[in-house]
C-alpha positions as CSV (number, residue, x, y, z in Angstrom):
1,X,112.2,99.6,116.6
2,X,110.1,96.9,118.3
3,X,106.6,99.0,117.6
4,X,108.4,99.0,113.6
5,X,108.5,95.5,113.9
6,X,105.1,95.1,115.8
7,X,103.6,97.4,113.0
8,X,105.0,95.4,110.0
9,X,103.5,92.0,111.9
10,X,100.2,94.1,111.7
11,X,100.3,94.8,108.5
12,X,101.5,91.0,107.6
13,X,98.6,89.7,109.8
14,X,95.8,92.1,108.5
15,X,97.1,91.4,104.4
16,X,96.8,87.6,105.3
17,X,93.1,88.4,106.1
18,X,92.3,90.7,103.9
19,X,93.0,89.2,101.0
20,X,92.0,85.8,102.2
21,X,88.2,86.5,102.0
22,X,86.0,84.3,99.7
23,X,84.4,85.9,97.1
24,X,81.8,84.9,95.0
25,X,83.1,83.4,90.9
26,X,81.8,85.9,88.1
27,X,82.7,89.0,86.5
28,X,83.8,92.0,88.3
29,X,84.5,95.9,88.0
30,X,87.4,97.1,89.8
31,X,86.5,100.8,90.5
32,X,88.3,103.5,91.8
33,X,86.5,107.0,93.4
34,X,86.7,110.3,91.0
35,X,86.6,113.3,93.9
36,X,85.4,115.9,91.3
37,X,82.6,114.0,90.1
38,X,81.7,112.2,92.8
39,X,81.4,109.2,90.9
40,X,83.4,105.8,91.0
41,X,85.0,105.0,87.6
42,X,86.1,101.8,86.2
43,X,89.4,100.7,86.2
44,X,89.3,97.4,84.8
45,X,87.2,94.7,84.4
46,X,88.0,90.7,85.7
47,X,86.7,87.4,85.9
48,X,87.2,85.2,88.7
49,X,86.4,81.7,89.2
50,X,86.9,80.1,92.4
51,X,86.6,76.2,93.7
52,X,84.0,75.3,96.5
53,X,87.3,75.8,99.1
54,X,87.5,79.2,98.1
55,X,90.6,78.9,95.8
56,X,91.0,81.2,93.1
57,X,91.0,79.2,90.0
58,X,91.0,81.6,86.5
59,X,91.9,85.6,86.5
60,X,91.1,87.2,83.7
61,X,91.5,91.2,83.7
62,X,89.0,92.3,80.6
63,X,89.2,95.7,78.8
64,X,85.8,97.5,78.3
65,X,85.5,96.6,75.4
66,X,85.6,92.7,76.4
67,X,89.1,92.2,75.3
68,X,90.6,89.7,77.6
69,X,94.2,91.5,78.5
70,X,95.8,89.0,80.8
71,X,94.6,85.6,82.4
72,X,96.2,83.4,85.2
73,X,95.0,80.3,85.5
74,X,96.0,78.4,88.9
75,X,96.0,74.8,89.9
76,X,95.8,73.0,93.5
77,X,96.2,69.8,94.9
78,X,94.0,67.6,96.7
79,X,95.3,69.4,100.3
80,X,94.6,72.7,98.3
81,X,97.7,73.8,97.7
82,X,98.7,76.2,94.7
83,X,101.1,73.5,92.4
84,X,101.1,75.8,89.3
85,X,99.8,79.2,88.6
86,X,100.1,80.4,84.6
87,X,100.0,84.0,83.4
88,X,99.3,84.7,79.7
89,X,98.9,88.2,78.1
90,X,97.6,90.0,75.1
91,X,100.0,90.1,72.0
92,X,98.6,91.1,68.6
93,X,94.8,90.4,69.4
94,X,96.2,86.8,71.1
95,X,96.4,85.5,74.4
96,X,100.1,84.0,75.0
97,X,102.5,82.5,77.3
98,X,103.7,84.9,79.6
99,X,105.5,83.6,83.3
100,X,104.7,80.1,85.4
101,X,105.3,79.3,88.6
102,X,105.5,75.1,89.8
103,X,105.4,74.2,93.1
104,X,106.0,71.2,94.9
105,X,105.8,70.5,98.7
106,X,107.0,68.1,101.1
107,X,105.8,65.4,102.7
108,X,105.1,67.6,106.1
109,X,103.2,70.0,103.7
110,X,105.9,72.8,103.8
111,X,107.0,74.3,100.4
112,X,110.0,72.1,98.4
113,X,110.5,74.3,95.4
114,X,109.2,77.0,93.4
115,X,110.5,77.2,90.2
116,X,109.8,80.6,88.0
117,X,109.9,80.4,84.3
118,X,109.3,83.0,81.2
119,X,108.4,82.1,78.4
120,X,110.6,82.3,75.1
121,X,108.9,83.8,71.8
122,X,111.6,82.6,69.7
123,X,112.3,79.5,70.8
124,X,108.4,78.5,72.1
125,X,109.4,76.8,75.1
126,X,109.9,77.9,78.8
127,X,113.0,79.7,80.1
128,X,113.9,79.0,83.7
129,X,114.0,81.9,85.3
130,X,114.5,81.5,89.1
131,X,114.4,78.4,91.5
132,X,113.4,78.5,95.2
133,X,114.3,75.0,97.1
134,X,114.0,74.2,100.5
135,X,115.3,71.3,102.5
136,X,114.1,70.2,106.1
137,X,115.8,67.8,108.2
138,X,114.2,64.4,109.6
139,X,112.9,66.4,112.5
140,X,111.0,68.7,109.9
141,X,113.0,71.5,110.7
142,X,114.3,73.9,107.6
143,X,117.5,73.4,107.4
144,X,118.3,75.4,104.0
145,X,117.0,77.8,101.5
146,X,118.6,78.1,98.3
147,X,117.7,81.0,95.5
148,X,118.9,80.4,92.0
149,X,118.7,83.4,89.2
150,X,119.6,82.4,86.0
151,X,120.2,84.4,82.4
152,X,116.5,84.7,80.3
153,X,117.6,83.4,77.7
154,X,119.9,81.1,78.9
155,X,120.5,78.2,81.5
156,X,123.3,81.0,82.5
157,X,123.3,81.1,86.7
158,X,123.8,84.6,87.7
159,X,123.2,85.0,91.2
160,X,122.6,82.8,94.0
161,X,120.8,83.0,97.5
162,X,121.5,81.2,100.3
163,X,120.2,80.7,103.9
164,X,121.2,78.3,106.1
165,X,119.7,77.1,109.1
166,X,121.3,74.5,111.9
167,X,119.9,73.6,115.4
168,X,121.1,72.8,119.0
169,X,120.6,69.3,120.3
170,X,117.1,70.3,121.5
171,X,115.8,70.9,118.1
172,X,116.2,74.6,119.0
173,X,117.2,77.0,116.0
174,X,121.0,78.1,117.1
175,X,122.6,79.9,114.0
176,X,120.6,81.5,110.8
177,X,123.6,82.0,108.0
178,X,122.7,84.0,104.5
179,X,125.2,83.8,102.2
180,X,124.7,85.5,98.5
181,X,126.8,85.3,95.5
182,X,125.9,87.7,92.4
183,X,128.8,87.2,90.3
184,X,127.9,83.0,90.1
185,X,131.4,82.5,91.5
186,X,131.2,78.9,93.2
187,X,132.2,80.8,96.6
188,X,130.3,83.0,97.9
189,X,131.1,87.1,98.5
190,X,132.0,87.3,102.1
191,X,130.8,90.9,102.3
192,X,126.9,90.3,101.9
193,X,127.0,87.5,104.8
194,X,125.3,88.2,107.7
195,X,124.7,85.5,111.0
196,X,122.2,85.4,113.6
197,X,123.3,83.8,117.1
198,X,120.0,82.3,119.5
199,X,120.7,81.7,122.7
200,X,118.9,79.4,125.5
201,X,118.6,79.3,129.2
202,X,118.3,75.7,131.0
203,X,114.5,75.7,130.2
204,X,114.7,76.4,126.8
205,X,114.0,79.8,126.4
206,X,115.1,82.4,124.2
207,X,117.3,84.8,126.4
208,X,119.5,86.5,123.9
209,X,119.6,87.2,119.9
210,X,123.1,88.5,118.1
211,X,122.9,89.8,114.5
212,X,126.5,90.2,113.2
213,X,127.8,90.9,109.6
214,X,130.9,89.9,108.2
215,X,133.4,92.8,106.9
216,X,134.9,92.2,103.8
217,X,138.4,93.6,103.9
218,X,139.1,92.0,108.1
219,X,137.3,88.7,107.2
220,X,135.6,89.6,111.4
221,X,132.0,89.4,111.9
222,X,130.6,93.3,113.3
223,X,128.1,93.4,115.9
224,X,124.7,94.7,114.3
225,X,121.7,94.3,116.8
226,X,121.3,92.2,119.8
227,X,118.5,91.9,122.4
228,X,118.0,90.4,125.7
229,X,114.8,88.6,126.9
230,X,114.0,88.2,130.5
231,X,111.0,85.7,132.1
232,X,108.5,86.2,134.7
233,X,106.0,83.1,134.8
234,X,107.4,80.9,132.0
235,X,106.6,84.5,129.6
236,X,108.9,87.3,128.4
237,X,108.6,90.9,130.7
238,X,111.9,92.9,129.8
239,X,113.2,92.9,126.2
240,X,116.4,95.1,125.9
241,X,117.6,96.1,122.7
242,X,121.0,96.9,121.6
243,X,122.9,98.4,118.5
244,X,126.5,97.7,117.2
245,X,129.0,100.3,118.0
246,X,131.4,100.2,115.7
247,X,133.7,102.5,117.3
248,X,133.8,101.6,120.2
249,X,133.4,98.2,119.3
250,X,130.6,97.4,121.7
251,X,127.1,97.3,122.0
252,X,125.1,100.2,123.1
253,X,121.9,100.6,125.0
254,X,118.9,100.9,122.3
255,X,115.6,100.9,124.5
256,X,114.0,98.4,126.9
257,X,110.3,96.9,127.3
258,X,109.4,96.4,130.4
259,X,106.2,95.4,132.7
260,X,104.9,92.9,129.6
261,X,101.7,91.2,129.8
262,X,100.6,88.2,127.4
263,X,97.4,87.6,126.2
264,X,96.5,83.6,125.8
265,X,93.2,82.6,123.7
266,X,91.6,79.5,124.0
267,X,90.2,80.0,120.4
268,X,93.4,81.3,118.8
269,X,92.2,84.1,116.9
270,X,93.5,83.4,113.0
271,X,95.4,80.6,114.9
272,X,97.7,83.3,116.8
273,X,97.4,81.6,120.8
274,X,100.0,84.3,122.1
275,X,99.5,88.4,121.6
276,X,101.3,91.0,123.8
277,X,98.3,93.3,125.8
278,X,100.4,95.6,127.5
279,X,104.1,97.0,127.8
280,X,106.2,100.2,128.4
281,X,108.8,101.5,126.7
282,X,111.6,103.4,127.7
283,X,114.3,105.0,125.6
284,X,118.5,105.3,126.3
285,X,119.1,108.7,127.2
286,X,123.0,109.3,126.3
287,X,122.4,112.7,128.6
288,X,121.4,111.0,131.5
289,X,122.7,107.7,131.2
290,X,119.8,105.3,132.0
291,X,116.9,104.5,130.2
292,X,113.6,107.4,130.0
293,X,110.0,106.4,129.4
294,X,109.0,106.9,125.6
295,X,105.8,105.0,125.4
296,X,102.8,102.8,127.4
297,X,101.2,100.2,125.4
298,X,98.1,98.2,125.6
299,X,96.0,96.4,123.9
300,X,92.5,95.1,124.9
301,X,89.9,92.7,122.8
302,X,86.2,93.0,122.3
303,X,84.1,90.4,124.2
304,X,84.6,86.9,122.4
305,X,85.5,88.8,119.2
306,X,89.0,89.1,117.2
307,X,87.9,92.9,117.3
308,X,90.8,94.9,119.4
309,X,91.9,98.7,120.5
310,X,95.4,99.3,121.1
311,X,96.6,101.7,123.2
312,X,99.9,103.8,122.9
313,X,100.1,106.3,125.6
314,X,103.3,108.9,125.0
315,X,105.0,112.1,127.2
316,X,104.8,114.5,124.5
317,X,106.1,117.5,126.3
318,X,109.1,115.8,128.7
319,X,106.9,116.4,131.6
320,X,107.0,112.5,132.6
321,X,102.9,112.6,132.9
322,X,101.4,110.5,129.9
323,X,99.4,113.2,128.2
324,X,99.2,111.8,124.8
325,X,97.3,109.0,123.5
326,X,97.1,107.1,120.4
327,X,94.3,104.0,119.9
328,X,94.6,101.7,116.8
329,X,91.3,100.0,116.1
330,X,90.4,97.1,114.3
331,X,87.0,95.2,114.2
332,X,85.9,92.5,112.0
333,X,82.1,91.5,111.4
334,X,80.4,88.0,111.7
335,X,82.6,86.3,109.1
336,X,86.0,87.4,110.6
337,X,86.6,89.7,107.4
338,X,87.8,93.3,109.1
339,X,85.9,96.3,108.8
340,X,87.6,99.1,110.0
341,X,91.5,99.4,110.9
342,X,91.9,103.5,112.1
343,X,94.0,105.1,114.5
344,X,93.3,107.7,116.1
345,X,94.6,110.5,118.7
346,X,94.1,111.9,122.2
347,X,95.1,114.9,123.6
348,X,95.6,116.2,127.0
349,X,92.4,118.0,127.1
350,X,90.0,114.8,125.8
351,X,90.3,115.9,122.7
352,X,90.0,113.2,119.8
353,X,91.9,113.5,116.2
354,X,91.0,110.6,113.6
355,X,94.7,111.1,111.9
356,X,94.6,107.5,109.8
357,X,92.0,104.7,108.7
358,X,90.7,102.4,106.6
359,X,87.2,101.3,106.6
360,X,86.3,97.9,104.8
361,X,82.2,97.7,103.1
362,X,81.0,94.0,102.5
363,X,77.9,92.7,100.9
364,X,77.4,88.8,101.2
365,X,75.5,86.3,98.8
366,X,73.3,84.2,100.9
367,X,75.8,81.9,100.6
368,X,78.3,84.1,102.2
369,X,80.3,85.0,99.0
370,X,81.3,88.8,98.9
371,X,80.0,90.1,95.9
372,X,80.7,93.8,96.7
373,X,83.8,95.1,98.3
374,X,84.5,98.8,98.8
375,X,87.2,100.2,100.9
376,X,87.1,104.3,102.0
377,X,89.9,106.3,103.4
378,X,89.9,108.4,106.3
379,X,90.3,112.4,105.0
380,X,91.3,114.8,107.4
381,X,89.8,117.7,104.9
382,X,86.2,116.1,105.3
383,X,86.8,114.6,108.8
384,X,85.0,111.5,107.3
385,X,85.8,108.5,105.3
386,X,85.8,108.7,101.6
387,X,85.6,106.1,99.1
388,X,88.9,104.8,97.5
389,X,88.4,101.4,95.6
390,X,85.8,99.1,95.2
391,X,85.1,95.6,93.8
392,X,81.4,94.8,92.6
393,X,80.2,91.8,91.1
394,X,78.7,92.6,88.0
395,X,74.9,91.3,86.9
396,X,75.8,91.8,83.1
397,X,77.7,88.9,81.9
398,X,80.2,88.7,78.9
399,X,78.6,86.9,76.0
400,X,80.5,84.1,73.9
401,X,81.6,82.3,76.8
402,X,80.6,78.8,78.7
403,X,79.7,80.6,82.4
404,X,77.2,82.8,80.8
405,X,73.9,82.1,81.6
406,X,71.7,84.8,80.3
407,X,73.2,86.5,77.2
408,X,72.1,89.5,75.4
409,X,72.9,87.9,71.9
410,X,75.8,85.6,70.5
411,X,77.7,86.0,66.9
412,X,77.8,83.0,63.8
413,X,79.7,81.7,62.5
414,X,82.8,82.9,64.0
415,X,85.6,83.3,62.7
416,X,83.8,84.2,59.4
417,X,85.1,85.5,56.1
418,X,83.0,88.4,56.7
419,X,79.5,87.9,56.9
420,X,78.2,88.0,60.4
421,X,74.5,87.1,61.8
422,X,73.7,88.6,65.6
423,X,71.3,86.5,67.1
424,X,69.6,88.8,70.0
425,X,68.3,87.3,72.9
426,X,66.5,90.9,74.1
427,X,64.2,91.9,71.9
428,X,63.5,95.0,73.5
429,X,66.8,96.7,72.4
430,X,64.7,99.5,70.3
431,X,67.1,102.5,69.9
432,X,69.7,100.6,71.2
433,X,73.1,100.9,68.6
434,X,75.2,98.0,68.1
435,X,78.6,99.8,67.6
436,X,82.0,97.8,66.0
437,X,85.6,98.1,67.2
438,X,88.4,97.1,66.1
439,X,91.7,95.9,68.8
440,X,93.1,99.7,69.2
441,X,89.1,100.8,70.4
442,X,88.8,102.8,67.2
443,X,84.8,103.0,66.0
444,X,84.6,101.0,62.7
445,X,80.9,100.5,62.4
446,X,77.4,101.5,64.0
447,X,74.2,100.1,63.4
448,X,70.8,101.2,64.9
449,X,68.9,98.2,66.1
450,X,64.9,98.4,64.8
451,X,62.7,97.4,67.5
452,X,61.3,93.7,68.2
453,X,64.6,92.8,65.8
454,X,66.1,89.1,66.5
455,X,68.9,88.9,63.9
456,X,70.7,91.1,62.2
457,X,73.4,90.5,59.5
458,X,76.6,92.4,59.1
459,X,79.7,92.9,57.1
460,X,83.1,93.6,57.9
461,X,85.9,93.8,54.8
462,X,89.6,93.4,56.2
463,X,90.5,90.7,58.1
464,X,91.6,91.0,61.8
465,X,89.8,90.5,65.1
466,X,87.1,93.0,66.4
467,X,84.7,93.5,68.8
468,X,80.7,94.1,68.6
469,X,79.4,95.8,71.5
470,X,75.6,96.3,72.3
471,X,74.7,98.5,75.6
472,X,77.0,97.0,78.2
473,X,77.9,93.4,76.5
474,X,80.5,92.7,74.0
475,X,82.0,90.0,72.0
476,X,84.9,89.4,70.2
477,X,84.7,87.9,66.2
478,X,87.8,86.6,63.9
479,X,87.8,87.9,60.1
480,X,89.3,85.8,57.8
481,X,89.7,86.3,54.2
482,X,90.3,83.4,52.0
């Protein structure tokens, strides 16, 4: 259980980073690999815009034929947190109201409230949808978290959410309480509350955790997990963990961690200042009645780097030697982006098995801005990595809008009754054919574009929106009839 939990930290940790890199404002593809041709193939295409602090300011995802499809647009305030963040999709050729999100924070610069809100065609207004508030006590500690669902189409409350935190007179947390309601009673259903219990030594010190869950029909709380912490040097060195036996109404023996060692930075790597280097683990043998060893854990850090190995050594065959072992690498270049997270295997013999990874492929602007991303899978069947996805900043730009700076050619007037000039920047487009969609992608027009030609006039008869595409740029045009 603890390497589940030490895992899903992992995997918390390295989605923090990875999807906190900078990258560079602009269009993008989004690509993903095609193994029989060997190829990548577009998925989609965005825009992105981002502030000079690196936060993400307009998401637009773009169909290939330049249709914008959805767009989020996101605000901050002046400590750069997110205050509102507005979806819209595509309806009928339009961009529309979708879901917003408004948040507020308090004066310590924790989260207040986050209110969610769809929004109502008929009525053209916003709908609540759900609220998130948070209180904190005049210590700054959380004291409550309330979740409120209400109706879509009504100020209906359907369910509610709540967690409730209270501390000891040393501002230590001493009970965590959830309490949910789904029926929007005004008292909550006994059966879905569950308490955690923390427990202190005279020095402050987290010796003992209880989870409990309260039964429904007896009104009693029921023993769920517990585990015991014991110090060596002011740092925890045996962890014992515990299950509820409901049975026999006690708790029973889980596994143990024992011989831990701490790891302190003086930089604090992604502001982390403790990390566990080493442990063993044993399991509860009900056979023998003690505790047997299940696994030898270590984790050791390249020189002055946030770059690690991790070491799980196992018994795989009872014998009591350690014969197995298992490393989990992850190394991050210059800019603290990661570049590889793997895991591979050891055998008795030496022998080393790449069973899992992921392998991260930057390219920087000179202003340190990713502009291409790719990330490749490890494949057993190749004994290699292959590629997966990739994100590429594109050089072609998307005409008709304010951040282009070199377009192939722009439309006017638009909208237009009909009648519509092409201005074209390029004039080297010979044999090039400029090629007319309408919103569903089906062909409508083509038009062979003479050499050294700089406008060109067309007509279109029904009225609707379309799109004029020449080689890799688009735009979109309104047709209205009067």
């Amino acid at each position: 259980m603890f390497r589940i939990f030490a895992l899903l930290l992992v995997i918390v940790f390295y989605a923090n980073n990875l999807f906190g890199q900078i990258f560079a404002s602009g269009y993008y593809n989004n690509f993903s690999w095609n193994k029989s041709q060997g190829a990548w193939r577009v998925n989609d295409n965005v825009y992105e815009e981002y502030d000079e602090n690196g936060n993400l300011l307009i998401y637009r995802k773009i169909s290939n034929l330049g249709v914008i499809l959805n767009e989020t647009i996101y605000t901050y305030n002046s400590s750069n947190q997110k205050t509102t963040e507005c979806i819209k999709t595509i309806t009928n050729g339009n961009l529309i109201n979708f879901r917003n999100y408004i948040y507020t924070y308090h004066s310590n610069a924790e989260l207040s409230s986050l209110l969610s809100q769809n929004w109502d065609t008929l009525s053209n207004q916003w709908i609540n949808n759900t609220l998130v508030s948070i209180s904190f006590n005049d210590k700054n500690l959380k004291t409550e978290y309330k979740l409120e669902a209400f109706s879509n189409t009504s100020m209906i409350l359907l369910r509610k959410e709540e967690y409730i935190h209270t501390y000891n007179t040393n501002n230590l947390l001493s009970t965590y309480v959830y309490l949910t309601d789904l029926i929007a009673s005004n008292t909550y259903k006994s059966d879905t509350a569950r308490k955690t219990i923390y427990k202190y030594d005279a020095n402050n010190r987290l010796i003992e955790k209880i989870d409990e869950y309260k039964n429904n029909a007896s009104g009693s709380w029921l023993k769920q997990e517990r585990y015991e912490l014991f110090y060596q040097n002011d740092k925890v060195s045996t962890a014992i963990y515990y299950y509820g036996d409901q049975l026999a109404d006690k708790w029973q023996e889980s596994f143990k961690l024992d011989s831990i060692i701490w790891k302190t930075f003086n930089g604090d790597y992604f502001n982390i200042s403790n990390i566990q280097k080493s442990h063993v683990r044993y399991e509860w043998s009900n056979t023998a009645n003690k505790f047997v060893f299940d696994e030898e854990y270590h984790r050791e850090y390249y020189f002055n780097t946030p770059s690690f190995d991790e070491y799980y050594l196992t018994d795989s065959d009872n014998d009591n030697i350690r014969d197995t072992t298992t490393v989990h690498t992850q190394l991050y270049d210059e800019n603290n982006n990661i570049v590889l997270d793997a895991d591979y295997s050891y055998t008795k013999g030496g022998t080393k098995y790449p069973f899992y990874g992921n392998r991260f492929i930057y390219v920087y602007s000179q202003n340190k801005k990713i502009i291409d991303f790719v990330l490749q899978s490890y494949s057993p069947a190749i004994n290699n990595f292959e590629n997966l996805n990739r994100k590429l900043l594109k050089t072609a730009t998307f005409i008709n809008n304010e951040n282009n700076k070199l377009p192939v050619f722009k439309t006017y007037p638009n909208p237009t009754e009909g009648k519509i000039t092409i201005e074209l920047f390029d004039t080297n487009l010979e044999d090039e054919i400029l090629i007319i969609y309408d919103v569903n992608g089906k062909k409508i027009q083509e038009h062979l574009i003479p050499a050294f030609t700089k406008n060109l006039t067309i007509e279109i008869l029904e009225e609707g929106v379309y799109i004029i595409r020449v080689g890799n740029t688009t735009a979109k045009v309104l047709i209205i009839k009067k």
